[in-house]
N, CA, C, O and CB atoms as a CASP TS submission, in Angstrom:
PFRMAT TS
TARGET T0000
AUTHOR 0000-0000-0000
METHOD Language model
MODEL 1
PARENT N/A
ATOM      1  N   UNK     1      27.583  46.350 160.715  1.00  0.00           N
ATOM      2  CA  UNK     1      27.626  45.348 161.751  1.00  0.00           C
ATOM      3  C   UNK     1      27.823  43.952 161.144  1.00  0.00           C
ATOM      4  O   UNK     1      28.618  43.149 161.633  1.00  0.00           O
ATOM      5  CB  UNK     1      26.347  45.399 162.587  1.00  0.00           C
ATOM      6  N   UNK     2      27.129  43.707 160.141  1.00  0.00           N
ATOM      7  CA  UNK     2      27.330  42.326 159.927  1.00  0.00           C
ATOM      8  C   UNK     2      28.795  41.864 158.854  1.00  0.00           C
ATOM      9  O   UNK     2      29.235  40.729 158.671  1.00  0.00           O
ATOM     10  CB  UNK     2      25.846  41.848 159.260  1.00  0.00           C
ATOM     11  N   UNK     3      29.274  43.096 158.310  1.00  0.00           N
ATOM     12  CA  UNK     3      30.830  43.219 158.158  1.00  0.00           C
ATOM     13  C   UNK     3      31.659  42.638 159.192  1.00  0.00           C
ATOM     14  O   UNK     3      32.401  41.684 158.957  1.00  0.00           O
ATOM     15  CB  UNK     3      31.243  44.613 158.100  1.00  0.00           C
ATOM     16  N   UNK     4      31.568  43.130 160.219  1.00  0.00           N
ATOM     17  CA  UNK     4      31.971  43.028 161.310  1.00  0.00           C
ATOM     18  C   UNK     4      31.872  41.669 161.953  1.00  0.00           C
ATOM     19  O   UNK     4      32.826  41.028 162.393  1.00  0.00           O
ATOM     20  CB  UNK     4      31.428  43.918 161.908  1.00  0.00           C
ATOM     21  N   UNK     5      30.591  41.299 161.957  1.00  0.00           N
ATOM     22  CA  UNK     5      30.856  40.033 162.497  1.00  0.00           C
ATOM     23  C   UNK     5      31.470  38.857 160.944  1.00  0.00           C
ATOM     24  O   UNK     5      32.343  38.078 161.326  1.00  0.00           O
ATOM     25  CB  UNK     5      29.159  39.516 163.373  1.00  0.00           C
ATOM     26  N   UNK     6      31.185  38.735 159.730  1.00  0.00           N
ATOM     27  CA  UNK     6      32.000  37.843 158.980  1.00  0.00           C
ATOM     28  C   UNK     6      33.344  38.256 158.741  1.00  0.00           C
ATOM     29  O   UNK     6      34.234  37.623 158.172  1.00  0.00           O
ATOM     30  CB  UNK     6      31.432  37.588 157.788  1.00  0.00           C
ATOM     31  N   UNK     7      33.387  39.544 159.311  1.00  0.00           N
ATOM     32  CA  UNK     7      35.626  39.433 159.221  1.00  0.00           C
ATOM     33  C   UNK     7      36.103  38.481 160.659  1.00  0.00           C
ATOM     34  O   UNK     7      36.988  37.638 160.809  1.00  0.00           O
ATOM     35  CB  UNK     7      36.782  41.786 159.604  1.00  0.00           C
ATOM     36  N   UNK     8      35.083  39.046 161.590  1.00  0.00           N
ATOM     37  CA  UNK     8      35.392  38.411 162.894  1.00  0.00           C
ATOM     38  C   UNK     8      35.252  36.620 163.371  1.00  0.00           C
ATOM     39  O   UNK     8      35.737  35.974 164.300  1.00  0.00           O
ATOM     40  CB  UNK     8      34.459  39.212 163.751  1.00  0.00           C
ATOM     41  N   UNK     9      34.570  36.355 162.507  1.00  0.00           N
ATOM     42  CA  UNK     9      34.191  34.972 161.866  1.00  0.00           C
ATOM     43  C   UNK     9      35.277  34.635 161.216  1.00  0.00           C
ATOM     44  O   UNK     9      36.054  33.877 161.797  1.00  0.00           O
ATOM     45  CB  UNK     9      32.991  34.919 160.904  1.00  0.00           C
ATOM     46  N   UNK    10      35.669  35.188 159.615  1.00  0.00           N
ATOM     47  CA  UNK    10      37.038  34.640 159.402  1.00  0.00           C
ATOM     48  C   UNK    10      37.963  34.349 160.322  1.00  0.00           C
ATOM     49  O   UNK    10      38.252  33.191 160.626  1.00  0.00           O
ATOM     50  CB  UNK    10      37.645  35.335 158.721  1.00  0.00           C
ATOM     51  N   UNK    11      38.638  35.667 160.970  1.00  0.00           N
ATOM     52  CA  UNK    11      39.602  35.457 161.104  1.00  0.00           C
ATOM     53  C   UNK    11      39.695  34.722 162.392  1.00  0.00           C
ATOM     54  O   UNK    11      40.782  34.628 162.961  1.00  0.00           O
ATOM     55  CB  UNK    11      40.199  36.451 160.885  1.00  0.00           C
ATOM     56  N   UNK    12      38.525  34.155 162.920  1.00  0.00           N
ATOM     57  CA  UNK    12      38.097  32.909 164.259  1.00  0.00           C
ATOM     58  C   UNK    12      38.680  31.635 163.556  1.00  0.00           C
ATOM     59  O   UNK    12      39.436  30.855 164.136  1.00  0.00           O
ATOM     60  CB  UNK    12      36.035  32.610 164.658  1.00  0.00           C
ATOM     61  N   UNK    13      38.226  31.476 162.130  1.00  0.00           N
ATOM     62  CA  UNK    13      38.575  30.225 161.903  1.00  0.00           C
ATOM     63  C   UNK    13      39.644  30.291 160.781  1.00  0.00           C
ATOM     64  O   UNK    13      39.703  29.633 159.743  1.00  0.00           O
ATOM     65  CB  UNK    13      37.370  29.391 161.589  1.00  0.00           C
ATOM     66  N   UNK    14      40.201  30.937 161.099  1.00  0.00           N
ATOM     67  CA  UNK    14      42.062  30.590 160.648  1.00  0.00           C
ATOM     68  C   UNK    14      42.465  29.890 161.131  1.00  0.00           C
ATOM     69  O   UNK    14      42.591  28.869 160.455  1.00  0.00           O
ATOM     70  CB  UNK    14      43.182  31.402 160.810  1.00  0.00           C
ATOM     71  N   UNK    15      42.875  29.815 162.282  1.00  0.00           N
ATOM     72  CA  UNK    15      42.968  28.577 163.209  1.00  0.00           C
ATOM     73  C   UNK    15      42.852  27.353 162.940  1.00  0.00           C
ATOM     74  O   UNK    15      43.648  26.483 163.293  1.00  0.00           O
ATOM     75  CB  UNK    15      42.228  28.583 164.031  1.00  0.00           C
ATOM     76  N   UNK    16      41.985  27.211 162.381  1.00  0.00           N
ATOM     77  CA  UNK    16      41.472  25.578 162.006  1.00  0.00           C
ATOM     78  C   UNK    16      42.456  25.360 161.349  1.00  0.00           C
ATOM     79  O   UNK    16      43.411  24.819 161.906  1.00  0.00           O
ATOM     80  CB  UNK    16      40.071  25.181 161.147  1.00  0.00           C
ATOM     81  N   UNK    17      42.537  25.760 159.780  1.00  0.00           N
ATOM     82  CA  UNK    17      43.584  24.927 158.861  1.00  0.00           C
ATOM     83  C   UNK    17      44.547  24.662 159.336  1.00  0.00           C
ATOM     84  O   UNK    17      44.856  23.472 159.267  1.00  0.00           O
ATOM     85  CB  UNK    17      44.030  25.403 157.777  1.00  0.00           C
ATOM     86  N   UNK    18      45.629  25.739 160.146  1.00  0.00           N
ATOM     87  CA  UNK    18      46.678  25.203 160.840  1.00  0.00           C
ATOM     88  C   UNK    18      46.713  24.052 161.696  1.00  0.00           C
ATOM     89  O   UNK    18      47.385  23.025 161.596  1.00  0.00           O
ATOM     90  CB  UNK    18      47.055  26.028 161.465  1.00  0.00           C
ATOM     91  N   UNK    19      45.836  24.419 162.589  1.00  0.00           N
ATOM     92  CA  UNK    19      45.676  22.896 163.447  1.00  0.00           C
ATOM     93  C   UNK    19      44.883  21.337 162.608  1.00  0.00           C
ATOM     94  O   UNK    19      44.531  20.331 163.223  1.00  0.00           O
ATOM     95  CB  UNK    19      44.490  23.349 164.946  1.00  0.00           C
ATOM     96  N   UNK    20      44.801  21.492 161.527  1.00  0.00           N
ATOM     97  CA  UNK    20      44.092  20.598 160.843  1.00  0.00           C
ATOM     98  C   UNK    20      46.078  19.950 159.435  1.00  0.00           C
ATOM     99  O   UNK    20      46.053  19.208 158.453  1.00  0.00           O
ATOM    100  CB  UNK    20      42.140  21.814 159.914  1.00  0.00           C
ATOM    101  N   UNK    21      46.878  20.414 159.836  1.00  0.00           N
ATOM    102  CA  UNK    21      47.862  20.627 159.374  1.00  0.00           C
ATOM    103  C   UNK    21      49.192  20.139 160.226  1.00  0.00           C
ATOM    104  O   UNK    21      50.304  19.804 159.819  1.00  0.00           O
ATOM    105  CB  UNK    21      47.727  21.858 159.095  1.00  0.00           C
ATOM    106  N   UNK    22      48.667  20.225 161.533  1.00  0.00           N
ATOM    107  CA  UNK    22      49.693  20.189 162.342  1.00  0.00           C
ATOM    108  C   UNK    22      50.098  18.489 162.538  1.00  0.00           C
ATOM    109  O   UNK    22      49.160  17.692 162.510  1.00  0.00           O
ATOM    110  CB  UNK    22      49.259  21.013 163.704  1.00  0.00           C
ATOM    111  N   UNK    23      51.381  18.014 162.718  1.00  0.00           N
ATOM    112  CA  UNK    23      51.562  16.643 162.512  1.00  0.00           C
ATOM    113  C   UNK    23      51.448  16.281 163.504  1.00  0.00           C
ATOM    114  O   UNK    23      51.797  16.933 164.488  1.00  0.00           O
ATOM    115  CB  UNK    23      52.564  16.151 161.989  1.00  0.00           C
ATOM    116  N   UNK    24      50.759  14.766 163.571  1.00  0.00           N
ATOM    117  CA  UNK    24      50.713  13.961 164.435  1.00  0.00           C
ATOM    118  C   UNK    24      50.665  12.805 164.687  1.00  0.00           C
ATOM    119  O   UNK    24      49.921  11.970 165.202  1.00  0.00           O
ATOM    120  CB  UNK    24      50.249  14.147 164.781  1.00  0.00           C
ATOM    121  N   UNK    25      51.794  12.927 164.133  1.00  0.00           N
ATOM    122  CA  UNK    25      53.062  11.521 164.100  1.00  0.00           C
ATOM    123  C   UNK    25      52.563  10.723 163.081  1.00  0.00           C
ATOM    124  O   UNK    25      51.888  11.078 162.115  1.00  0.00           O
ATOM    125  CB  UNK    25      53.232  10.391 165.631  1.00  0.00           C
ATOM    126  N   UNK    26      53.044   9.356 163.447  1.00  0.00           N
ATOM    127  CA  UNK    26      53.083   8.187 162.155  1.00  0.00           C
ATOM    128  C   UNK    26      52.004   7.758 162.427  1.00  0.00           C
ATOM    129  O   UNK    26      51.713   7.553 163.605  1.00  0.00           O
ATOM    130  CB  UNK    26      54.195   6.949 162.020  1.00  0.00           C
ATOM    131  N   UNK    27      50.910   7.447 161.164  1.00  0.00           N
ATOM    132  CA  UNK    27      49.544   6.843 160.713  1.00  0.00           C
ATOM    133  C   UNK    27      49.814   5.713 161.530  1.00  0.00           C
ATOM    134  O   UNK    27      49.084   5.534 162.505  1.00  0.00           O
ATOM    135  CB  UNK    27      49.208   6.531 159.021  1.00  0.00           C
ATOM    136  N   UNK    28      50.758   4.907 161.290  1.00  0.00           N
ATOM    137  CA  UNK    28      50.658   3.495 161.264  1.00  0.00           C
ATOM    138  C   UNK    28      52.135   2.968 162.333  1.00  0.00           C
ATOM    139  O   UNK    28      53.137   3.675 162.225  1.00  0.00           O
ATOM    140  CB  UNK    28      50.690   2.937 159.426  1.00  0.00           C
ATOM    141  N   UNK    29      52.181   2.054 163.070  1.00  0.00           N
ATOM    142  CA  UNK    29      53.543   1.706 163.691  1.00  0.00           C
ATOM    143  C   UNK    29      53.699   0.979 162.998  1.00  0.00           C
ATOM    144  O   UNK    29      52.765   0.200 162.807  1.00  0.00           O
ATOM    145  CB  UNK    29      53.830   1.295 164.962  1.00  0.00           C
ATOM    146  N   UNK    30      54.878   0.816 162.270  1.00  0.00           N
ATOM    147  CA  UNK    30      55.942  -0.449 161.987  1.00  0.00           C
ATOM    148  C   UNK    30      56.319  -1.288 162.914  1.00  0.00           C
ATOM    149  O   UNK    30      57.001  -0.903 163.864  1.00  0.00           O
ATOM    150  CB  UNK    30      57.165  -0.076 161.569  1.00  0.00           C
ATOM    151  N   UNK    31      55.866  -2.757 162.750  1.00  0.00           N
ATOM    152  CA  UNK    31      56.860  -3.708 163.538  1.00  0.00           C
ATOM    153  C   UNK    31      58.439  -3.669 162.995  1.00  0.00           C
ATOM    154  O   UNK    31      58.957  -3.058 162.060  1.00  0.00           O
ATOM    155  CB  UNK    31      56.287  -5.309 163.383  1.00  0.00           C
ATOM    156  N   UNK    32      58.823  -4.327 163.708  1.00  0.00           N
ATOM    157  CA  UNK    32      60.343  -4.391 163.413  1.00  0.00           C
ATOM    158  C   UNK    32      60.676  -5.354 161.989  1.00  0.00           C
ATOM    159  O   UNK    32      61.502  -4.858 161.223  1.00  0.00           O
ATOM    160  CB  UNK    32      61.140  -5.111 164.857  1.00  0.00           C
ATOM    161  N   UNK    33      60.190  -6.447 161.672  1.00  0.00           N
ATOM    162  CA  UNK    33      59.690  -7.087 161.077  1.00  0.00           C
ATOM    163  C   UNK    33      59.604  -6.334 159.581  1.00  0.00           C
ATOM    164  O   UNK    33      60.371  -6.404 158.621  1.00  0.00           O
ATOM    165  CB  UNK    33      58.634  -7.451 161.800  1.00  0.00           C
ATOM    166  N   UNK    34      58.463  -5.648 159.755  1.00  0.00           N
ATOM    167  CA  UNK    34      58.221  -4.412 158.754  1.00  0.00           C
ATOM    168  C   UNK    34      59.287  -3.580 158.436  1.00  0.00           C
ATOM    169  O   UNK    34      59.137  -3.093 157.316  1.00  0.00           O
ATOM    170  CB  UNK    34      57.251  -3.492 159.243  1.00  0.00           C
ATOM    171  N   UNK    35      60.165  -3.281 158.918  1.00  0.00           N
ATOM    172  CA  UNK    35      61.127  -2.248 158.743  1.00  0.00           C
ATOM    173  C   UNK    35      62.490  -2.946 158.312  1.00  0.00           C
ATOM    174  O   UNK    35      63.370  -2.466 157.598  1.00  0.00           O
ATOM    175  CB  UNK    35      61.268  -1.387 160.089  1.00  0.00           C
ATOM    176  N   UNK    36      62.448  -4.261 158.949  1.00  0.00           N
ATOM    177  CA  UNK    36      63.413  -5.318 158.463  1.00  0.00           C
ATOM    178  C   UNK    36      63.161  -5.720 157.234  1.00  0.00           C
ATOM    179  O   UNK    36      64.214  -6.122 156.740  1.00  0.00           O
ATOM    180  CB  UNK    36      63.453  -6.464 159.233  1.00  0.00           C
ATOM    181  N   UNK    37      62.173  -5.816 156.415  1.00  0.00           N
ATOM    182  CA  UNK    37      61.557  -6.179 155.328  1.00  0.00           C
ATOM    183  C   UNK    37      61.477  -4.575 154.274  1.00  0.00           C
ATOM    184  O   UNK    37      61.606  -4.343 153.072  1.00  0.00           O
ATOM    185  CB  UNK    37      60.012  -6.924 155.874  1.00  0.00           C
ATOM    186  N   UNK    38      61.266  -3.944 155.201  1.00  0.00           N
ATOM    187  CA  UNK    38      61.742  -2.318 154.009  1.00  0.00           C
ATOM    188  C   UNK    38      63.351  -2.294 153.837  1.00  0.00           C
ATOM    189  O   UNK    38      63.721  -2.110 152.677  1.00  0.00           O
ATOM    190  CB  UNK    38      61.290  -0.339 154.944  1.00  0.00           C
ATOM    191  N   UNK    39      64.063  -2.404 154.522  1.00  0.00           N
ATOM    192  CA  UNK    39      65.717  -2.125 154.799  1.00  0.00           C
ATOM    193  C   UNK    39      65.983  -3.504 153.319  1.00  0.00           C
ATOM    194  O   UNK    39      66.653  -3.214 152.329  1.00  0.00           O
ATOM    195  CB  UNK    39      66.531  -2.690 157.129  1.00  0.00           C
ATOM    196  N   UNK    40      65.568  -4.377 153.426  1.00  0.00           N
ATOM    197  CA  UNK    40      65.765  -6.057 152.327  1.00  0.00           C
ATOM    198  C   UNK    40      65.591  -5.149 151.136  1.00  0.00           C
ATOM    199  O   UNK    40      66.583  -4.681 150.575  1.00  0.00           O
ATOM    200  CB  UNK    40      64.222  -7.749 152.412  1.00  0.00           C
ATOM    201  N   UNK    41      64.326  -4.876 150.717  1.00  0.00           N
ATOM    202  CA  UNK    41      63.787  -4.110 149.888  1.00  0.00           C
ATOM    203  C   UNK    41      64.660  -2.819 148.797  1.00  0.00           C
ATOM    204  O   UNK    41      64.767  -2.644 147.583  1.00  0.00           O
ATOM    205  CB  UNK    41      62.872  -3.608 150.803  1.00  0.00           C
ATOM    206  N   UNK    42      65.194  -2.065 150.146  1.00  0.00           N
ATOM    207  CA  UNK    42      65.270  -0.764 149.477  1.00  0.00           C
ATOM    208  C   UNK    42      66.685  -1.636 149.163  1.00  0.00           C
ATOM    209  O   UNK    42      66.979  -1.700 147.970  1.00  0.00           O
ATOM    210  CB  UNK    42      65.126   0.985 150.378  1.00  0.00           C
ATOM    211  N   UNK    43      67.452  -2.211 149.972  1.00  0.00           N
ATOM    212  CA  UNK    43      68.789  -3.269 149.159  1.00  0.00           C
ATOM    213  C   UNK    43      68.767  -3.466 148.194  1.00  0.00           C
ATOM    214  O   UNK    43      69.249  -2.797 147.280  1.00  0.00           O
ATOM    215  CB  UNK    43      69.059  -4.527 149.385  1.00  0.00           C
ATOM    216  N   UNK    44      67.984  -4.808 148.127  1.00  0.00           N
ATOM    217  CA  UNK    44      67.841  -4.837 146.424  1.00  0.00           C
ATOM    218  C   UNK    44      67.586  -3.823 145.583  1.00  0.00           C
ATOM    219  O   UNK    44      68.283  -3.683 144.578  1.00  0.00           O
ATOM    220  CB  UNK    44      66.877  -5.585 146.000  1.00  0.00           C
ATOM    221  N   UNK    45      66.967  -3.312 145.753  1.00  0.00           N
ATOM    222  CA  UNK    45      66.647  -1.801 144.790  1.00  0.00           C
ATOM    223  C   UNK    45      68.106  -1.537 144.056  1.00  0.00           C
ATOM    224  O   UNK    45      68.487  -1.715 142.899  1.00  0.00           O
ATOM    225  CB  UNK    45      66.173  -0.128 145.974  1.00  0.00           C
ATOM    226  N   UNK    46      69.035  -0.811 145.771  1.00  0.00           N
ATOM    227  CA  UNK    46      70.152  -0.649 145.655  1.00  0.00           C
ATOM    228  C   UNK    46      70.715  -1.200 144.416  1.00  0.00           C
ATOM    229  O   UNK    46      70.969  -0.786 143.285  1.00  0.00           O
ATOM    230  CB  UNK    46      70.636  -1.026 146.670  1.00  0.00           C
ATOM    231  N   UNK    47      70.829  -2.500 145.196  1.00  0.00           N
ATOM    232  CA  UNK    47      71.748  -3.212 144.064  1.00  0.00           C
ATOM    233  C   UNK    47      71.483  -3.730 142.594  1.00  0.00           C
ATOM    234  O   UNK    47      72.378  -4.284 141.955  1.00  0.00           O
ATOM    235  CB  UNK    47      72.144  -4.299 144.602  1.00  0.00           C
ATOM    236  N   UNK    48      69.765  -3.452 141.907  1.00  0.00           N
ATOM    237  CA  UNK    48      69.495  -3.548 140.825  1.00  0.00           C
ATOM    238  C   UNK    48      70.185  -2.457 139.952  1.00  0.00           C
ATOM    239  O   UNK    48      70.719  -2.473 138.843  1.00  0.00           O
ATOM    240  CB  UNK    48      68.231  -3.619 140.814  1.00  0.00           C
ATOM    241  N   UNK    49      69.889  -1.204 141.196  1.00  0.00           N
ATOM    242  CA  UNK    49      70.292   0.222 140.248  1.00  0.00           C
ATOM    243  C   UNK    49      71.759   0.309 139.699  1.00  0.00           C
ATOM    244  O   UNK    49      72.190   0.728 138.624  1.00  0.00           O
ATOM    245  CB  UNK    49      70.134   1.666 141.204  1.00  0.00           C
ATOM    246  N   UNK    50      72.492  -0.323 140.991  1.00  0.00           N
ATOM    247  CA  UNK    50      74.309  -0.349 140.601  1.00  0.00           C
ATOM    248  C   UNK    50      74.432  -1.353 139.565  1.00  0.00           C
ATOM    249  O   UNK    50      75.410  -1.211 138.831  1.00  0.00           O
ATOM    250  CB  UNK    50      75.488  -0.890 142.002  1.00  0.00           C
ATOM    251  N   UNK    51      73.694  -2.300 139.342  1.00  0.00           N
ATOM    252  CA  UNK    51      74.150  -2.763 138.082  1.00  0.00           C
ATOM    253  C   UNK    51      73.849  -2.887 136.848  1.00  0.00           C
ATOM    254  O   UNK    51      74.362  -3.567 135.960  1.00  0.00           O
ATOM    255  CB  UNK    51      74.329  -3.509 138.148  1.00  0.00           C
ATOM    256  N   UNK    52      72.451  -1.753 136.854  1.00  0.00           N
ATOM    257  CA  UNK    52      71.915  -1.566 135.555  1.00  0.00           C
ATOM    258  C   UNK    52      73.451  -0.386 135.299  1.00  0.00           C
ATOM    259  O   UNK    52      74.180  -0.416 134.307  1.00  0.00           O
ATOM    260  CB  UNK    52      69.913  -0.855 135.491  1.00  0.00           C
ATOM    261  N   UNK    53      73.599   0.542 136.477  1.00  0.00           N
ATOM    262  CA  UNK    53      74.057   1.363 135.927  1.00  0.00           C
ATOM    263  C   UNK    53      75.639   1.032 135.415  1.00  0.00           C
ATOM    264  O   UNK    53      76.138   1.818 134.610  1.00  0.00           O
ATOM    265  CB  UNK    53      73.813   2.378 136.738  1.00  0.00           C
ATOM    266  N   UNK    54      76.401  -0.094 135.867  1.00  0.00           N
ATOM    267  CA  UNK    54      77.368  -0.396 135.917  1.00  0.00           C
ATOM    268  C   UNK    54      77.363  -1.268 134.512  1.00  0.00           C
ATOM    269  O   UNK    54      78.419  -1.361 133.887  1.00  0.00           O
ATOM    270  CB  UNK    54      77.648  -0.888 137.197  1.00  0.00           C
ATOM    271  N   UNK    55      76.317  -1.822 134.086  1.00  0.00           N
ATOM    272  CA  UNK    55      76.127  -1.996 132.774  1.00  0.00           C
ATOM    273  C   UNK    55      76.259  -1.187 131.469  1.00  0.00           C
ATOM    274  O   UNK    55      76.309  -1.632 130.322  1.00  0.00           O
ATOM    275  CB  UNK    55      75.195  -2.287 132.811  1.00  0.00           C
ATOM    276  N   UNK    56      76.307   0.190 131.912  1.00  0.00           N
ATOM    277  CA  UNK    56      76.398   1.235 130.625  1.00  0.00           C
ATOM    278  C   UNK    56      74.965   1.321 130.370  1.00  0.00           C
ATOM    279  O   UNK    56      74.246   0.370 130.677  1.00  0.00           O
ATOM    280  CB  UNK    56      77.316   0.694 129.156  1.00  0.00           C
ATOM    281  N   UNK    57      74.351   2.667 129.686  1.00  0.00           N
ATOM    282  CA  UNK    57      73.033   3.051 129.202  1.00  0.00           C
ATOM    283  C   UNK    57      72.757   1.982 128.406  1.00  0.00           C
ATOM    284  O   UNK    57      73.841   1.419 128.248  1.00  0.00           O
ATOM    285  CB  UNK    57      72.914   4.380 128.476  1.00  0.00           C
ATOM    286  N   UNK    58      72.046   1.482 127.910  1.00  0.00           N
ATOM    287  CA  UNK    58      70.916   0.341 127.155  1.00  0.00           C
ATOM    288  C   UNK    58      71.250   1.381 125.752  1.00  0.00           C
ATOM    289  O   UNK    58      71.294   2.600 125.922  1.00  0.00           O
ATOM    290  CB  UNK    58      68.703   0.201 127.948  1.00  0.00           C
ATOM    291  N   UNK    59      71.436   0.883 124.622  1.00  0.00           N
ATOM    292  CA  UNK    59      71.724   1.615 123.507  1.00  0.00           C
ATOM    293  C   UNK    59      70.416   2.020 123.353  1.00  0.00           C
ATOM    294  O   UNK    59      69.503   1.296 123.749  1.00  0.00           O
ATOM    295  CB  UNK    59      72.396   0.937 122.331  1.00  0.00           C
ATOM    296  N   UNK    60      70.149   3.394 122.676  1.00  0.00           N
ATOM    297  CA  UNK    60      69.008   4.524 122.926  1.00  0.00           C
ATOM    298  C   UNK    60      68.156   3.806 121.330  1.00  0.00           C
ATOM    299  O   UNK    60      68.582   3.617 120.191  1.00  0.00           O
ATOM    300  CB  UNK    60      69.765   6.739 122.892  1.00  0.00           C
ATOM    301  N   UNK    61      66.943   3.593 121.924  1.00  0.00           N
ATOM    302  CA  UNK    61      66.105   3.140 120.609  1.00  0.00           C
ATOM    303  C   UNK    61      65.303   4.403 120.314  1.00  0.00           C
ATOM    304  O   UNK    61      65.061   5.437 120.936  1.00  0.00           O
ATOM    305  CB  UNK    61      65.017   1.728 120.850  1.00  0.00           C
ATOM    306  N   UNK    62      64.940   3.829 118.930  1.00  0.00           N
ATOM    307  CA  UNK    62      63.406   5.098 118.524  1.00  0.00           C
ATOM    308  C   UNK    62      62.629   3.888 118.518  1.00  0.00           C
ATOM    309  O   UNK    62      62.947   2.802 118.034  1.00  0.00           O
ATOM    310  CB  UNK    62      63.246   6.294 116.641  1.00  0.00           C
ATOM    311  N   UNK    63      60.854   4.424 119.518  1.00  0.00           N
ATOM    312  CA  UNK    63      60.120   3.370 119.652  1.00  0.00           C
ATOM    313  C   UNK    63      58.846   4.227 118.108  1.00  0.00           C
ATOM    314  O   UNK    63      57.704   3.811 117.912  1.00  0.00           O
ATOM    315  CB  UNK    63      59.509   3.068 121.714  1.00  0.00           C
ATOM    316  N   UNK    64      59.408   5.231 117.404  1.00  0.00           N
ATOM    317  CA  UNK    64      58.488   5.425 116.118  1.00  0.00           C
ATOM    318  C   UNK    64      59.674   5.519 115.075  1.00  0.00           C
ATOM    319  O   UNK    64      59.800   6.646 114.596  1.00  0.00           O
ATOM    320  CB  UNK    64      57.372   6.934 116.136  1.00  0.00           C
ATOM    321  N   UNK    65      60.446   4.695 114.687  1.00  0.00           N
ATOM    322  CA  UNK    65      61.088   4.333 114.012  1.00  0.00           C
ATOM    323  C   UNK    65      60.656   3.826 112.674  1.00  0.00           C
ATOM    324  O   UNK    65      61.259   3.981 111.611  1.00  0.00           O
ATOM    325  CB  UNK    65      61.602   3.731 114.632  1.00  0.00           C
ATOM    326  N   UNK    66      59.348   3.100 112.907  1.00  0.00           N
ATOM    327  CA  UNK    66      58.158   2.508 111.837  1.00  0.00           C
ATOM    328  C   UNK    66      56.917   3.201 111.459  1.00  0.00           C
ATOM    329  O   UNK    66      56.126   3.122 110.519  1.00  0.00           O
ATOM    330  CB  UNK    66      57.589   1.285 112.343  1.00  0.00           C
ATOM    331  N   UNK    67      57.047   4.031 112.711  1.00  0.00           N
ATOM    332  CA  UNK    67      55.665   5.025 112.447  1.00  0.00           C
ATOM    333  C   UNK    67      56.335   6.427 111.265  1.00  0.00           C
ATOM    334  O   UNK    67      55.643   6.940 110.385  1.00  0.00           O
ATOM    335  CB  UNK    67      54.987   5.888 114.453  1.00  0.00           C
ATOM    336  N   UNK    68      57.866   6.818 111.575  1.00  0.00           N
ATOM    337  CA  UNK    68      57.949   8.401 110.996  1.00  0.00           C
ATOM    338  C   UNK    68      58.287   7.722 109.443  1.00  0.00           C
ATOM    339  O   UNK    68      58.644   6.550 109.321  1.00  0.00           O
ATOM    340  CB  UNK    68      59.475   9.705 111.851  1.00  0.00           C
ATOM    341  N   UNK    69      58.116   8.643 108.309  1.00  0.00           N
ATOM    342  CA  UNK    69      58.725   8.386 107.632  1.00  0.00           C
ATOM    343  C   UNK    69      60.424   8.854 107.544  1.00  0.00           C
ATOM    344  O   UNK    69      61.052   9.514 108.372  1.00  0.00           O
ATOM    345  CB  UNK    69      57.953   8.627 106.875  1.00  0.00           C
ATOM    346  N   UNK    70      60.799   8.399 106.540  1.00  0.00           N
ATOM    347  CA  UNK    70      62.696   8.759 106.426  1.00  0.00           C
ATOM    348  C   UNK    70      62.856   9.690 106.497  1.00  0.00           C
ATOM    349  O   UNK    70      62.131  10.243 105.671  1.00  0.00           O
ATOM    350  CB  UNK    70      63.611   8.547 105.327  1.00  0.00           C
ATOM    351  N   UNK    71      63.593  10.592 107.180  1.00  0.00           N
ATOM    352  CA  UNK    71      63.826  11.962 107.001  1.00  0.00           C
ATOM    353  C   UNK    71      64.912  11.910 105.880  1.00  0.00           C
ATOM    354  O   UNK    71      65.885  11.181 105.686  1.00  0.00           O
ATOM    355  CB  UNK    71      64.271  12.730 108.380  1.00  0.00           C
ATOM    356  N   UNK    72      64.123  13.427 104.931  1.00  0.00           N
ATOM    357  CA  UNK    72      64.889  13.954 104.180  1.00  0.00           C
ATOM    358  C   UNK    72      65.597  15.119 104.545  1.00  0.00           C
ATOM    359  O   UNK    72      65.390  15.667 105.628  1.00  0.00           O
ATOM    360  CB  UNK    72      64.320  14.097 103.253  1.00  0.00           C
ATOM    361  N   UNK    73      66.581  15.622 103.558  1.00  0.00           N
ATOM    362  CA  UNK    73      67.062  16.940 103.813  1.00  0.00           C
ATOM    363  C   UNK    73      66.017  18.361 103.322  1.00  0.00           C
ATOM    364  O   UNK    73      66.180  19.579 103.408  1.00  0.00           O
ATOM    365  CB  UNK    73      68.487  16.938 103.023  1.00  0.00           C
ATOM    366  N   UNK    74      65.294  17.791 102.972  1.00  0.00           N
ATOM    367  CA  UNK    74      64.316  18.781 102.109  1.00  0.00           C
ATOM    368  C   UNK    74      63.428  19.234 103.230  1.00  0.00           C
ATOM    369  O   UNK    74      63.041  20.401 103.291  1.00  0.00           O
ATOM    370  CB  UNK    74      63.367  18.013 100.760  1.00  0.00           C
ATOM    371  N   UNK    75      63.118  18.374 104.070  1.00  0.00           N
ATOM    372  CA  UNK    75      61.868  18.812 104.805  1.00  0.00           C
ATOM    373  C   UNK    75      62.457  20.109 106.078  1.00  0.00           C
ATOM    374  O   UNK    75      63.516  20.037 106.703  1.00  0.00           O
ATOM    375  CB  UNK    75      61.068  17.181 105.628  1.00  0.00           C
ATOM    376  N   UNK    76      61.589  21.036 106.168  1.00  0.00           N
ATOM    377  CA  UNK    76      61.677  22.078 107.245  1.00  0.00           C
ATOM    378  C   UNK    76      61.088  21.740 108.362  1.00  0.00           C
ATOM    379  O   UNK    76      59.955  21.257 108.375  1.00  0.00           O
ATOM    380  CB  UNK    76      61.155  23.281 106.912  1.00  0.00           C
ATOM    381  N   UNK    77      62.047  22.033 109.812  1.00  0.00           N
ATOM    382  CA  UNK    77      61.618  21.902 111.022  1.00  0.00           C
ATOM    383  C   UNK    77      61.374  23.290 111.821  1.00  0.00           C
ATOM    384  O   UNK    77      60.965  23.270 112.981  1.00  0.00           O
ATOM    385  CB  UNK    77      62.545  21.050 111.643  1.00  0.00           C
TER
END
């Protein structure tokens, strides 16, 4: 019997997570304002990215350049 009632118990509250899951809508309203000020935003973004990238990659550094020693041909990797 008491099998019985904690399967019957589970499977009562399955339910929950789903409905604890289910969407309901946007946290927060955006003024227009706000959304006019995200749209500015993600622009610039835009246009930082097109011209880093339109710049060519940044020549590739080693930032342990001072830390490794010289590689030889001797050493095994």
């Amino acid at each position: 019997m008491r099998k019985f009632v904690i399967a019957a118990l589970m499977i009562a509250l399955l339910p929950v997570s789903a409905h604890a899951q289910k969407d309901k809508g946007p946290l927060t309203a955006r003024t227009d304002k706000e959304m006019k000020d995200d749209k500015e935003i993600d622009k610039a973004y835009q246009d930082t990215m097109k011209r880093t990238k339109d710049n060519g990659q940044a020549s590739k550094s080693d930032p342990w350049q001072t830390i490794r020693p010289p590689s030889t041909d001797n050493t095994k990797r």
